[in-house]
C-alpha positions in Angstrom: 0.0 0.0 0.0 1.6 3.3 -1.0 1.9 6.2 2.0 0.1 9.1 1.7 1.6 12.8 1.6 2.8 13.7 5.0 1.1 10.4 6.3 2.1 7.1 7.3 0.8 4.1 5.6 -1.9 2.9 7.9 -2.8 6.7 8.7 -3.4 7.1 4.7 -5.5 3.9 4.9 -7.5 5.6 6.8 -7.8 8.8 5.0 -9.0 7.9 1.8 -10.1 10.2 -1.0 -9.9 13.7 0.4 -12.2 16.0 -2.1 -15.1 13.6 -2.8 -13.1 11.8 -5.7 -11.6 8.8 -6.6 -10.3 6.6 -3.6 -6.6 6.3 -3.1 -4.2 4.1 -3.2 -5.4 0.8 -1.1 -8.8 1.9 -0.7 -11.6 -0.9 0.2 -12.6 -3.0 -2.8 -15.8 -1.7 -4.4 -14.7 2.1 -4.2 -14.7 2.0 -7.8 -18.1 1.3 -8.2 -19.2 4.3 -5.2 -16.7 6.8 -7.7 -19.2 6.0 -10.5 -22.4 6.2 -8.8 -21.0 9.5 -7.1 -20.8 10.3 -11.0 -23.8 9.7 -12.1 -25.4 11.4 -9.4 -23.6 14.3 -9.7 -24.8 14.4 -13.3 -28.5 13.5 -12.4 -28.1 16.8 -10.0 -27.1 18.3 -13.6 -30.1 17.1 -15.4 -32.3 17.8 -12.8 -31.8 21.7 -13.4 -31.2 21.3 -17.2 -34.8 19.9 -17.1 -36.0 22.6 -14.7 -34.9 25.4 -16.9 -36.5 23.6 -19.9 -40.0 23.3 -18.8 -39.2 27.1 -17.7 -38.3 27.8 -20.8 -41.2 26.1 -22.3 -43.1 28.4 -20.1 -41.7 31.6 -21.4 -41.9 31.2 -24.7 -45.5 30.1 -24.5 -45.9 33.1 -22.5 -44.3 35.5 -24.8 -46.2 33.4 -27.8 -49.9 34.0 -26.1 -48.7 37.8 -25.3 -47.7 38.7 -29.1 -51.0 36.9 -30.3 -52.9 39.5 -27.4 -51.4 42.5 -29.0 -51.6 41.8 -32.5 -55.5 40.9 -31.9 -56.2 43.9 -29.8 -54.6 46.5 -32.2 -57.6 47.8 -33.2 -59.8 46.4 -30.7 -61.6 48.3 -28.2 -63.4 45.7 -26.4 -61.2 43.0 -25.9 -64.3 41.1 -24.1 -62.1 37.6 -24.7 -58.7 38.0 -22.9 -60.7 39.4 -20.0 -62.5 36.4 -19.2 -60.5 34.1 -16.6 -59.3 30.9 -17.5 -60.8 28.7 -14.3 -57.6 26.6 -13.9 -55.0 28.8 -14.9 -56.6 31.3 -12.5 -56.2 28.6 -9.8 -53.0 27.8 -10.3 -52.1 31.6 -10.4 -54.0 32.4 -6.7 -52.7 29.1 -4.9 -49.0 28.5 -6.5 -47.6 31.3 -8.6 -48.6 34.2 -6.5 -49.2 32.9 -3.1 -47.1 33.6 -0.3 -46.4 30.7 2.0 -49.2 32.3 4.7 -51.1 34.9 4.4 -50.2 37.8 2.4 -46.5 38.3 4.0 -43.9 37.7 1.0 -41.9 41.4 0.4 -42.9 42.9 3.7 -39.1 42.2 5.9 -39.4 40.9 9.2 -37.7 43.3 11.6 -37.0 42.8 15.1 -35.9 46.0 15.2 -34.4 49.4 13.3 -30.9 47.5 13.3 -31.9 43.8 13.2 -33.7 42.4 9.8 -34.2 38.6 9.4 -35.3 39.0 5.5 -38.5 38.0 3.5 -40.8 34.8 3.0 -40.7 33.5 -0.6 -43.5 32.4 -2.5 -45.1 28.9 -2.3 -43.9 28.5 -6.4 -40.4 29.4 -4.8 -40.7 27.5 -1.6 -41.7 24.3 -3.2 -38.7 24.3 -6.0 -36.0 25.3 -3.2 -37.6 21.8 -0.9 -37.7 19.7 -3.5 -33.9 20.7 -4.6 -33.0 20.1 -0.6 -34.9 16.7 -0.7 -33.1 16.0 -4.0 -29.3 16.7 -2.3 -30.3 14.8 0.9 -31.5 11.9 -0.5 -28.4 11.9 -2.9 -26.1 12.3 -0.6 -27.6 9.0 1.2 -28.8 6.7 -1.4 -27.4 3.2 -2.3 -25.0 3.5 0.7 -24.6 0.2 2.5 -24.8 0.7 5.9 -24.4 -2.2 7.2 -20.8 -2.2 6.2 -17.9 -1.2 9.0 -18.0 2.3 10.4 -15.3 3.4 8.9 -16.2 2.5 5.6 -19.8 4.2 5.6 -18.3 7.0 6.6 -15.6 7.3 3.3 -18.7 6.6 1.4 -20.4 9.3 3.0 -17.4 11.6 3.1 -16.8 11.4 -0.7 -20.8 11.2 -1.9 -20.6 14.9 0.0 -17.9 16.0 -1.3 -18.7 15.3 -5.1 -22.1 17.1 -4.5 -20.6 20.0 -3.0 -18.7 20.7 -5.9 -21.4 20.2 -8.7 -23.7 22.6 -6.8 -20.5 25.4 -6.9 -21.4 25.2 -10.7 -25.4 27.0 -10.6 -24.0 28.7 -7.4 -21.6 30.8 -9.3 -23.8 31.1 -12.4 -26.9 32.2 -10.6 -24.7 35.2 -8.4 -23.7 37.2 -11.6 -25.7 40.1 -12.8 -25.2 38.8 -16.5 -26.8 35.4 -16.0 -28.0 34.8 -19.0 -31.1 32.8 -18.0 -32.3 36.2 -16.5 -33.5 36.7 -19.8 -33.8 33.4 -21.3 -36.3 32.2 -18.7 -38.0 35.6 -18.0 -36.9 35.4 -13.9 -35.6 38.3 -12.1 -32.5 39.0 -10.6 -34.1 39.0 -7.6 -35.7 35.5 -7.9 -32.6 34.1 -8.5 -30.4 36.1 -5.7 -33.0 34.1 -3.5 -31.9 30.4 -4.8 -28.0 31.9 -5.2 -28.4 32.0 -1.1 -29.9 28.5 -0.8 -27.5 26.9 -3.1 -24.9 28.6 -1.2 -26.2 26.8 2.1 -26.6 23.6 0.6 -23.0 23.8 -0.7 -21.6 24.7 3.0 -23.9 21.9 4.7 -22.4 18.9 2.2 -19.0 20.4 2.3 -19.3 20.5 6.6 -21.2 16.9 5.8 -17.8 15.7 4.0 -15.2 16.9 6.4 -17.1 15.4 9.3 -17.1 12.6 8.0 -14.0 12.3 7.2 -13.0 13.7 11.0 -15.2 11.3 12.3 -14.2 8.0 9.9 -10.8 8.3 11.3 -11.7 9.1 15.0 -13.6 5.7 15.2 -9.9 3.8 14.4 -7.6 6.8 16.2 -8.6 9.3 18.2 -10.1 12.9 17.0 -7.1 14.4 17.9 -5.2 12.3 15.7 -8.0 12.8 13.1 -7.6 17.2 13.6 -3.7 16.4 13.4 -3.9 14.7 9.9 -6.6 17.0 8.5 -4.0 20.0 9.5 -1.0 18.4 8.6 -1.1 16.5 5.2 -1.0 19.5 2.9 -4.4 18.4 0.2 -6.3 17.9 3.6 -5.3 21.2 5.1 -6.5 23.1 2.1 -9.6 21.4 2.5 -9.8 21.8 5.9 -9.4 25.8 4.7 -11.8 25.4 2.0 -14.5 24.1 4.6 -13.9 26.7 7.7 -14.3 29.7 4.6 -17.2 27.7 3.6 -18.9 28.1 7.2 -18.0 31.7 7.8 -19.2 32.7 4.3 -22.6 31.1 5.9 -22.4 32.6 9.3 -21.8 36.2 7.9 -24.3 36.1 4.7 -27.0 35.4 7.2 -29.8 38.0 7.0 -29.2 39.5 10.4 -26.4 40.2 9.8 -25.9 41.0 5.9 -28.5 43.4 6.5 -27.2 45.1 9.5 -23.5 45.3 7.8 -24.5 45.2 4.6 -21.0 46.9 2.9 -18.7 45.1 5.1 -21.0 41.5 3.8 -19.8 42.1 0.6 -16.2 42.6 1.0 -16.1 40.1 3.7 -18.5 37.7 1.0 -16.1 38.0 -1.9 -13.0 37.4 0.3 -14.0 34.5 1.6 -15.2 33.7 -1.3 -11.6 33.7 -3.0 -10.4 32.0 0.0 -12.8 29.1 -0.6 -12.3 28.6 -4.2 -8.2 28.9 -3.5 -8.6 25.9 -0.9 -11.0 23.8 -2.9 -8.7 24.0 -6.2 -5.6 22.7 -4.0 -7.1 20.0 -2.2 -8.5 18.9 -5.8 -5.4 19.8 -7.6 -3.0 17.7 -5.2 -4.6 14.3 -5.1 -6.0 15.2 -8.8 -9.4 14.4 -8.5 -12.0 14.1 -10.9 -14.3 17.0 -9.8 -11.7 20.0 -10.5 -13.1 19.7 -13.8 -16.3 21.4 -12.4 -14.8 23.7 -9.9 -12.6 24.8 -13.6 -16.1 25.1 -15.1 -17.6 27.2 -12.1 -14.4 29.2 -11.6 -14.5 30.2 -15.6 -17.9 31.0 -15.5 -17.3 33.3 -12.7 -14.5 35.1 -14.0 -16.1 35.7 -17.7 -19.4 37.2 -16.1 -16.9 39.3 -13.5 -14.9 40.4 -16.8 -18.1 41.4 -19.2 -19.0 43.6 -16.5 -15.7 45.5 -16.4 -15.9 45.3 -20.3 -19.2 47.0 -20.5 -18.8 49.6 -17.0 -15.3 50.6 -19.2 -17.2 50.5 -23.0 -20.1 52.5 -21.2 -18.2 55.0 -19.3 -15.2 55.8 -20.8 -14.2 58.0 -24.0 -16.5 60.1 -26.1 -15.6 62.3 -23.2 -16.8 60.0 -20.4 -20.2 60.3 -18.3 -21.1 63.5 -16.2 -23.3 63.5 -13.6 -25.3 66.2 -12.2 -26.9 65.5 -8.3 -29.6 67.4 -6.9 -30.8 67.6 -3.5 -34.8 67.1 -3.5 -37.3 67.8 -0.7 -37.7 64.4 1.4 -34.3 63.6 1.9 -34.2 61.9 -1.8 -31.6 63.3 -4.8 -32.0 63.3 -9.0 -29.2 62.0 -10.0 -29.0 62.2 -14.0 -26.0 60.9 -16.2 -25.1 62.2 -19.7 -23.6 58.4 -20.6 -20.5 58.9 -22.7 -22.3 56.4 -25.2 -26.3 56.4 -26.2 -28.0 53.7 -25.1 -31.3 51.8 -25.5 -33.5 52.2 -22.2 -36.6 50.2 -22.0 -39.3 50.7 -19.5 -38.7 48.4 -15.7 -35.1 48.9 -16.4 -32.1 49.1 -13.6 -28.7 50.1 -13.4 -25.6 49.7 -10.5 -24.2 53.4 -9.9 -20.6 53.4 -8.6 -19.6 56.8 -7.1 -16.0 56.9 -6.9 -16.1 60.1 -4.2 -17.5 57.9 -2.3 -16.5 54.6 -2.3 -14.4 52.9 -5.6 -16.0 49.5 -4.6 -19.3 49.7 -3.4 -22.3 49.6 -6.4 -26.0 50.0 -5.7 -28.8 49.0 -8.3 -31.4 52.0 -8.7 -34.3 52.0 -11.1 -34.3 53.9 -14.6 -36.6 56.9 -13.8 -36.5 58.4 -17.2 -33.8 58.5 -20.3 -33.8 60.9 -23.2 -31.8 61.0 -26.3 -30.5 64.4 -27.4 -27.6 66.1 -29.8 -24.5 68.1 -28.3 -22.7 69.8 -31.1 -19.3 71.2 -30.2 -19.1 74.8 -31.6 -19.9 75.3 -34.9 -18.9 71.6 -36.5 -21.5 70.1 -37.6 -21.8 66.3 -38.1 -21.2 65.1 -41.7 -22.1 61.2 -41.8 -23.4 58.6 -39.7 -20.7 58.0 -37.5 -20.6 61.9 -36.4 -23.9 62.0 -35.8 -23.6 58.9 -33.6 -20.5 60.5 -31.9 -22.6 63.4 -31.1 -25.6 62.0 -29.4 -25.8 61.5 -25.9 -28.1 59.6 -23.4 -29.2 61.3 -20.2 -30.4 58.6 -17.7 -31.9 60.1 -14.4 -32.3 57.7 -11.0 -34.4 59.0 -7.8 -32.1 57.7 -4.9 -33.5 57.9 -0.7 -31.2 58.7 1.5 -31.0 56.5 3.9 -27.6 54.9 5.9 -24.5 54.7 4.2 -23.9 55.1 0.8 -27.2 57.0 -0.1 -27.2 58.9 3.0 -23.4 59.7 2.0 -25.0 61.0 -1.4 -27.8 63.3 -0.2 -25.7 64.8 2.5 -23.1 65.9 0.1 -25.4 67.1 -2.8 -27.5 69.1 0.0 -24.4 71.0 1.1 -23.3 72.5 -1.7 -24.9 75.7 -3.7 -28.6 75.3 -4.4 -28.4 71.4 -3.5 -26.9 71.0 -6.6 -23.3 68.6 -7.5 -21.6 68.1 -10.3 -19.3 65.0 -10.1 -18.6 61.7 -11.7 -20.4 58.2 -11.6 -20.4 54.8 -13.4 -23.6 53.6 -14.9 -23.2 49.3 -14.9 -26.5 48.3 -16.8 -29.2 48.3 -17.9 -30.3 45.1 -16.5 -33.7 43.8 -16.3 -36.8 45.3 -18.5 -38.3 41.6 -18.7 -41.8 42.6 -18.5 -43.6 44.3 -21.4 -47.1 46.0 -20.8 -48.3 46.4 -24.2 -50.3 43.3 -24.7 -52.5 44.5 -21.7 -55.7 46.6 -22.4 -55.9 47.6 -18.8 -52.5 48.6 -17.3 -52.6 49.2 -13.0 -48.9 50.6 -11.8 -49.0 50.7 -8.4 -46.0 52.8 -6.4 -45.1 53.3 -3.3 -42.6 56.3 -2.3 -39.5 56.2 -4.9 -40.7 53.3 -6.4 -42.6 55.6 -8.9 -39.0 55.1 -11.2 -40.2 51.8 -11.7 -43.7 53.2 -12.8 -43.2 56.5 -14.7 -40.7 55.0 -18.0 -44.0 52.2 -18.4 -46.3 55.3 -18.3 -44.5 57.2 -20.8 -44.2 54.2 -23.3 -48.1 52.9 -22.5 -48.7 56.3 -23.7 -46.3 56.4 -26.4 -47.7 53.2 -27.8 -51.3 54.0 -27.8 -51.2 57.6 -29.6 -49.5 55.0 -32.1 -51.6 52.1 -32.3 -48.6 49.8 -31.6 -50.3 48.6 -27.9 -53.4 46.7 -26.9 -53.8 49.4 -23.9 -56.8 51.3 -23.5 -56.7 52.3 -19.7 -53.6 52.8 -17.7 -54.2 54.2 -14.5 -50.8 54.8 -11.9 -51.5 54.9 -8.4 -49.2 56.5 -6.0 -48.3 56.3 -2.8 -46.3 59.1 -1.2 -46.1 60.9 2.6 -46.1 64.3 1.7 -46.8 66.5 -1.6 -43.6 67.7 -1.4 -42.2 64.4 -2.7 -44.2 65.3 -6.1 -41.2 67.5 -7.0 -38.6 64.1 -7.6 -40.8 63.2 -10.8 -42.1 67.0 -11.4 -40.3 67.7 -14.5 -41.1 63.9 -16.3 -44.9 64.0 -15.4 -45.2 67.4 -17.1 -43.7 66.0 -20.3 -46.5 63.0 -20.2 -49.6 65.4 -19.1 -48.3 67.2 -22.4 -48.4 64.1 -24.3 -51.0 63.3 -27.5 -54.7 61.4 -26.4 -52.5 61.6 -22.4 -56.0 62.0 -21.3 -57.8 59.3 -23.4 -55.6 56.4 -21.8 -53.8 57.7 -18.4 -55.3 58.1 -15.0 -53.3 59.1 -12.1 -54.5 59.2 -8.8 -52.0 60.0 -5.9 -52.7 59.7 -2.2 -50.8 61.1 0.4 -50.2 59.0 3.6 -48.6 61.9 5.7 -50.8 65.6 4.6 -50.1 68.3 6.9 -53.2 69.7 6.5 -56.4 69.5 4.0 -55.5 72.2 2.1 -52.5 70.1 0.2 -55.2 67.4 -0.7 -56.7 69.0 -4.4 -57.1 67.4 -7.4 -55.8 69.4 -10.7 -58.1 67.3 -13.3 -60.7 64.7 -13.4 -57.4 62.4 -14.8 -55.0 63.8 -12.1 -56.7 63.4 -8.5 -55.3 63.9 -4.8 -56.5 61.5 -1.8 -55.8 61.9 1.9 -54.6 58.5 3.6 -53.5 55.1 1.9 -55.2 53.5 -0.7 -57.8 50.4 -0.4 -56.4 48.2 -3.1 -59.3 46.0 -2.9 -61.4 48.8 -3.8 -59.1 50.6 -6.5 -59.1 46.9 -8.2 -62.7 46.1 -8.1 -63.5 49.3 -9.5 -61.5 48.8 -12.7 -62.5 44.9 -12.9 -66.1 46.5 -13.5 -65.4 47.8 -17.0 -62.0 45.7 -17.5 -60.6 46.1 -21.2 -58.8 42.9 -21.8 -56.0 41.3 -19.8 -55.4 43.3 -16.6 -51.8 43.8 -16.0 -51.3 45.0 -12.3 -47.6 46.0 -11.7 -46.3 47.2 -8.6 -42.5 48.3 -6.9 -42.9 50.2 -2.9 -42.1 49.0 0.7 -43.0 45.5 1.2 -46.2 45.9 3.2 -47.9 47.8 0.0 -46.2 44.9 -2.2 -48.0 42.3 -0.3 -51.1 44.4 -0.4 -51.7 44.6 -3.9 -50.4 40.6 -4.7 -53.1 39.6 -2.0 -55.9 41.8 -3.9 -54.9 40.2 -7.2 -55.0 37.0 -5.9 -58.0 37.5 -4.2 -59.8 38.4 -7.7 -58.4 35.9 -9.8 -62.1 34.2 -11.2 -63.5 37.7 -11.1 -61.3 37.8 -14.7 -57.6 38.0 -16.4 -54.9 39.0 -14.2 -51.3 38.8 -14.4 -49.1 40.2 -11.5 -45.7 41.8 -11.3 -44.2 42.7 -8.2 -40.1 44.8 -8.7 -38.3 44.5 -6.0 -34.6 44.2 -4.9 -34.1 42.2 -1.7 -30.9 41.7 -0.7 
């Protein structure tokens, strides 16, 4: 039997395979067989996804089939009496699976112990049943066809490398699913968002097979030794020491990406995150690397992934920001603690409406990024002097995209923003920002004939770039919308000012007041005289909104499909997805709810 790195004989007997591989040299008889039905596991795990994302994307394109046939049908239809009638099953399985929290209405509301302590959000029954079934899947993998009645020591090698093989094939969607330029964001029509949530679960599943593999191993050897002797060969032999590293970054990355405390510390999480990350990968690849197992092959494959996603972005942040005379930023301090920050982009751009971008502010911090929604864009000339453009690529040269954000100050990086913008002359800075983006824009309104955007505080920049193209597209004939009405929630009328200058250009808008109904209610009025209404389109209410009502009353005279969109604080988020669901047979509804949780 041949010794082990820094081991004797019998001690690397006892070790075995360190990284969920293939066994080593005078390894029990029959190991060869565990290695391939580690393999095939490891590959059903593969196919187990791959088919996941198929029947998604079955889904989609079903979904963005039915949605083209809508619009084309409803061009020149004011009726629409047919795509408002419900579909009985599809409105079940909308109301019980695909919009339904796990109790009651709580999904986007956060559960706060307290201003400083956040425990996170409930996901949705459609999300809570594909994260248990993926759990089930892991656990029952890592325990299958294992023959327990075989010596301790032996069970637990099996056990140790079925982990460990596991671990590492998960580290493959775990990688893909963390990057902002995941491509199945916009193959399977899922947000960000949607898939940040099963990033984090992945991520626990990887730590609890990798804590699964070294315990077994710890505990395989302590059954023949001692677990001293066990601690002294896992931090001696140089492949079982990087694992041993690889495992302890594995565990803190869990401890510190727990909600408590990413929220609380949120910056320092994602130094700290990406650190330990590196740390993680560094061990993994040496304890693979020195006994050349089979699985670096997938660590290579997640490692790659990672880096080409991390590399587009610096690609496009540089392509985006840079030359042409790079991107200026004007910040202005508004009323309610909240800035306009608009960009000229060094290159134009192509904004569509639900859109959202990561804004870097070098004055600030080189490393920290923040996504913000698109409030507005607008494409305009700047000629220098008297030269005027003479072809296309001039004229290209020439025109610049202005792309404004509405930011809150809060803590931290936004309260950094608004307190420096508010001390200088007329709450008004001129400095410099990168624009990483756009990102998102998955859902497209214009096969709805009745259009509900719903808003809570600043997230009216989700609302107000659908408004302007919902109105766009009907003075043209190129939607199915008839009705759009935007409902508003704000605390005082002072916070009207952040979207002041956008909603002026829409009031001013062609057949505005054939399609668009605003109604804004003000949680917070200092006094009755603030309340009035400007039009019979543009009305002012005192208090919050009863959803329930607001919806029933446009169910009455629905125009086709309703689309009910809605971005705010959790609790108003919640509100609206529990009226929707709550009318689901009363006719056609789809539901969006925006949201970054984090």
């Amino acid at each position: 039997m041949a010794p082990k790195e820094g081991g004797s004989p019998t001690a690397g007997a006892q070790q075995g395979g360190g990284g969920g591989g293939g066994p080593p040299g005078g390894a029990p008889t029959g190991s060869t067989e565990a290695d391939v039905v580690n393999e095939m596991l490891s590959k059903h795990l593969v196919v187990i996804l791959g088919g996941i994302s198929a029947a998604l994307l079955i889904w989609r394109l079903s979904m963005v089939l039915i949605k083209y046939i809508r619009t084309v049908a409803c061009l020149t239809n004011d009726s629409q009496r047919y795509f408002a009638a419900p579909s009985t099953k599809i409105s079940w399985f909308k109301k019980n699976v695909l919009y339904a929290p796990i109790f009651g209405k709580r999904h986007n509301r956060e559960f706060q112990l307290s201003s400083a302590v956040n425990v996170g959000t409930l996901p949705t029954r459609f999300q809570l049943v594909f994260l248990l079934a993926y759990f089930a899947a892991n656990v029952a993998f890592c325990v299958i066809t294992i023959d327990y009645s075989l010596p301790y020591a032996q069970v637990a090698r099996l056990v140790r490398n079925r982990t460990g093989v596991l671990s590492v094939i998960n580290m493959i969607p775990l990688f893909i699913l963390a990057g902002r330029n995941n491509p199945l964001i916009y193959l399977l029509g899922i947000s960000f968002d949607t898939y940040n949530l099963i990033h984090r679960w992945l991520g626990r599943i990887v730590i609890l097979e990798a804590l699964a593999h070294t315990l077994a191993f710890l505990a395989g050897n302590a059954q023949t030794k001692s677990w001293a002797a066990a601690f002294t060969t896992a931090t001696t032999v140089p492949y079982m020491l990087w694992g041993f590293i690889a495992t302890c970054a594995f565990v803190a990355i869990g401890v510190q990406a727990a909600s408590i405390f990413r929220h609380a510390f949120y910056e320092i999480f994602k130094l700290l995150h990406i650190a330990l990350a590196i740390v993680s990968i560094v061990g993994l690849w040496y304890h693979l690397a020195l006994k050349d197992l089979p699985q670096l092959k997938w660590l290579q494959i997640a490692v790659v992934g990672w880096a080409v996603e991390r590399a587009i972005r610096i690609i496009l942040v540089g392509y985006r920001n840079f030359g042409a005379g790079g991107t200026k930023t004007l910040v202005e301090a508004l009323p309610g603690g909240s800035c306009r920050v608009t960009v000229t982009m060094a290159r134009p751009w192509n904004f569509k409406p639900g859109q959202h971008a990561y804004l870097y502010f070098p004055f600030i911090s080189y490393l920290q990024s923040h996504p913000f929604s698109v409030a507005w864009s607008d494409e305009g000339e700047h000629l220098d002097g008297e030269k005027l453009p003479m072809d296309r690529h001039d004229v290209l040269t020439k025109q610049k995209t202005t792309v404004s954000f509405i930011i809150r100050g809060r803590t931290g990086f936004t309260g950094t923003l608004y307190n420096k913008a508010a001390a200088c002359v007329d709450g008004r800075m001129v400095t410099r920002c990168l624009v990483e983006g756009p990102y998102g824009g998955l859902h497209n309104m214009h096969s709805y004939g009745t259009v509900m955007l719903f808003a809570g505080g600043v997230g009216i920049t989700q609302a107000v770039p659908h408004v302007r193209d919902l109105v766009v597209a009907y003075s043209n004939g190129t939607a199915a919308t008839r009705k759009v009405v935007l409902v508003w929630v704000i605390q005082s009328p002072e916070h009207l000012e952040w979207i002041r200058p956008w909603m002026t250009e829409i009031l001013s808008m062609e057949k505005r007041r054939e399609v668009l109904r605003i109604m804004l209610f003000v949680s917070r009025p200092r006094s009755t005289k603030e309340i009035h209404s400007p039009s019979a389109t543009v009305q002012m209410f005192p208090g919050r909104p009863n959803v329930d009502t607001l919806l029933g009353m446009e169910m009455e005279n629905q125009v086709g499909t309703l689309g009910v969109s809605v971005c705010g604080p959790g609790a108003l988020s919640d509100e609206v997805r529990r009226a929707v669901r709550n009318r689901q047979y009363h006719g056609s509804i789809d539901f969006v709810e925006e949201a970054f949780t984090w």
